[in-house]
N, C-alpha and C positions, 0 to 999 in steps of 0.2 A: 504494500500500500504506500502509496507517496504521500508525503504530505508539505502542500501550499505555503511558502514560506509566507508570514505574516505582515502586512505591509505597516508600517509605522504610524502610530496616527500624526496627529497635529501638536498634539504633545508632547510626543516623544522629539519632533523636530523643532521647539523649543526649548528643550533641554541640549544640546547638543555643546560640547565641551570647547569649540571651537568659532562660539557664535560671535558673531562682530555687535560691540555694542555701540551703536549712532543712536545720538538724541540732537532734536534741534528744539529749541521753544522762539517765540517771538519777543523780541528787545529792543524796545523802539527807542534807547540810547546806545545802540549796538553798533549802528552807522552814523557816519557824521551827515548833517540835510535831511535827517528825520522829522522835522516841523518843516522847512521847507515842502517837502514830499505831500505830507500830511494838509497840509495849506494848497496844494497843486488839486489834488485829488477832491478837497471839498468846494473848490472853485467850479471843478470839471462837473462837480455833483450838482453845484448851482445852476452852471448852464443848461446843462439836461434838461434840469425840469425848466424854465424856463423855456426851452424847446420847446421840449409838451407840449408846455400850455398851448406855445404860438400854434402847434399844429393842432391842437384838440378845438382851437378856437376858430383858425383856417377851415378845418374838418368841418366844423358844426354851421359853418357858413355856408359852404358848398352845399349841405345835406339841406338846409331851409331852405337857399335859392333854387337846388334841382326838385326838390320836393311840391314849392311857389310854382314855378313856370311848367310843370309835368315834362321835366328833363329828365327821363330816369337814370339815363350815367352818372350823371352830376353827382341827383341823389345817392347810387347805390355807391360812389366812390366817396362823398363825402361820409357815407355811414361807414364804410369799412375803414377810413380814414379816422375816425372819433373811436370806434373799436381799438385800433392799431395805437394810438395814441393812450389809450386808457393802460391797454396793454404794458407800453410801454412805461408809462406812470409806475404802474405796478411791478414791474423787474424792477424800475431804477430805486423804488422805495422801498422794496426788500431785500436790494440787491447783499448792504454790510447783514442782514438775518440771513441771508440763504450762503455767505462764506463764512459766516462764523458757526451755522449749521452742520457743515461740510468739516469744517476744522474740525469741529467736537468729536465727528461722529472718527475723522482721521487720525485723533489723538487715541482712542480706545484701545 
């Protein structure tokens, strides 16, 4: 009778006497232009939405003019335009939740 050697779990290659230990954590005095950086990135954040709006407002324009005159391209683009825009609203405002989500879950 033979028998199947046993294949290691996830544990066992954990334990392993030659395992390389790498840690990194984040240390926002760790490089020098770390508020610069931080000051770039909340300015970029300001534009955004600032875009938005212009487009969600552009959008909402389009969607009453095509909708007024029975344009319906108009309309259907300025609707998907005011979607697109909300859309976007919404990644940009949970953009720092959805990477620090991401981090947690890559720290474990």
């Amino acid at each position: 009778m033979h028998s199947q050697p046993i294949p290691p779990s996830l544990d066992d290659l954990g334990r392993s006497p030659l395992q390389l230990q790498v840690s990194a954590k984040p240390d926002p005095s760790g490089l020098p232009g770390q508020d610069k950086l931080q000051t770039l990135v909340d300015g970029l954040y300001s534009w955004s939405l600032i875009l938005i709006l212009a487009a969600l407002v552009v959008a909402a324009i389009a969607w009453a003019w095509g909708a007024q005159s029975n344009h319906h391209g108009a309309a259907s683009g300025g609707r998907r335009g005011v979607l697109l825009a909300a859309a976007a609203g919404l990644l940009v405002g949970m953009a720092p939740q959805i990477v620090n989500f991401f981090y947690g879950i890559g720290r474990r």
